[in-house]
C-alpha positions in Angstrom: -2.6 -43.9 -6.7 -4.9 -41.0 -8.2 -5.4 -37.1 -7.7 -8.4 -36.0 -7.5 -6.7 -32.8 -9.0 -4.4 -34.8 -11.9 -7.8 -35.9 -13.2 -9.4 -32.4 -13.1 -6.8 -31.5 -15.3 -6.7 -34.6 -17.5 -10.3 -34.8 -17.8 -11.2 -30.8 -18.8 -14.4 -31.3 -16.8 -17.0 -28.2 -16.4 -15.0 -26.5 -13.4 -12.1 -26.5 -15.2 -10.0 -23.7 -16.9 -6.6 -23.0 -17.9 -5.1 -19.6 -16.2 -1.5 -19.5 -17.1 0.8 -22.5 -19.0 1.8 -23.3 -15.1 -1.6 -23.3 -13.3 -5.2 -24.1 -13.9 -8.2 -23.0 -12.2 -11.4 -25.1 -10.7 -14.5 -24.8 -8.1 -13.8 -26.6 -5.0 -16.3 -29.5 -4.8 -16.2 -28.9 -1.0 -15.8 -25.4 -0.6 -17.5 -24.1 -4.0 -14.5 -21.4 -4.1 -12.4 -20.8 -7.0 -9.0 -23.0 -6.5 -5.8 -22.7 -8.2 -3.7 -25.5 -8.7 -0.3 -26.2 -10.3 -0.2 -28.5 -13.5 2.8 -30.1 -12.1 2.2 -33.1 -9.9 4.3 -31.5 -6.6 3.6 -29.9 -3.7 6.0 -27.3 -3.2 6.1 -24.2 -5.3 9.6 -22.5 -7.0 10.0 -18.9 -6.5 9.6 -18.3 -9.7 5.9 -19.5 -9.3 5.2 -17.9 -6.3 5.9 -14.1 -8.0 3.3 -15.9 -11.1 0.9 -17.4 -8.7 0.3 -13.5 -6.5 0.1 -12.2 -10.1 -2.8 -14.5 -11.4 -4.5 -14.4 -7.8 -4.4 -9.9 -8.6 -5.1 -10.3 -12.1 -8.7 -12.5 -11.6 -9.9 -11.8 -8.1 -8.2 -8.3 -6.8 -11.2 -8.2 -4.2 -10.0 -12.0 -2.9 -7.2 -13.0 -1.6 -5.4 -17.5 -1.3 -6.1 -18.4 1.5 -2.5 -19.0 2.7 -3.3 -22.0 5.2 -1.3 -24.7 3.0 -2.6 -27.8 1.5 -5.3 -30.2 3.8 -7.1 -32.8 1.9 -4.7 -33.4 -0.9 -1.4 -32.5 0.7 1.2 -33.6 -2.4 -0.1 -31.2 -4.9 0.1 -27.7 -4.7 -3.2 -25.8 -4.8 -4.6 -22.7 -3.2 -8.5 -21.5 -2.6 -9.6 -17.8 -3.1 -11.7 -16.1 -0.3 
């Protein structure tokens, strides 16, 4: 079975950039909103990078905010939009 988000990252494509060794950052093809997303194939964060991912989240977009709702159309890895 493929990720949509496991070939973002393998692939590099246009949307793509690397934001920290643990997380990479796209556009949303549905929303058109930055979206973070862990490298790891998992859907459940460690504390560890929950302290990194509210520090990358200030660091790029201090006037946004992740969206907090939790995981809809790909619900097995982690990922998080900006508004």
């Amino acid at each position: 079975m493929s990720c949509r988000l496991c070939e973002a990252y393998k692939n590099k494509n246009g949307t793509y950039r690397d934001v920290h060794e643990w997380f990479f950052e796209l556009i949303c093809d549905t929303h058109k909103v930055p979206l973070l997303v862990l490298k790891e194939h998992r859907a459940e964060l460690t504390d560890e990078e929950e302290i990194i991912v509210g520090q990358i989240a200030e660091l790029l977009y201090p006037n946004r905010k992740l969206r907090g709702t939790g995981m809809h159309s790909i619900v097995d890895h982690w990922h998080e939009h900006y508004i």
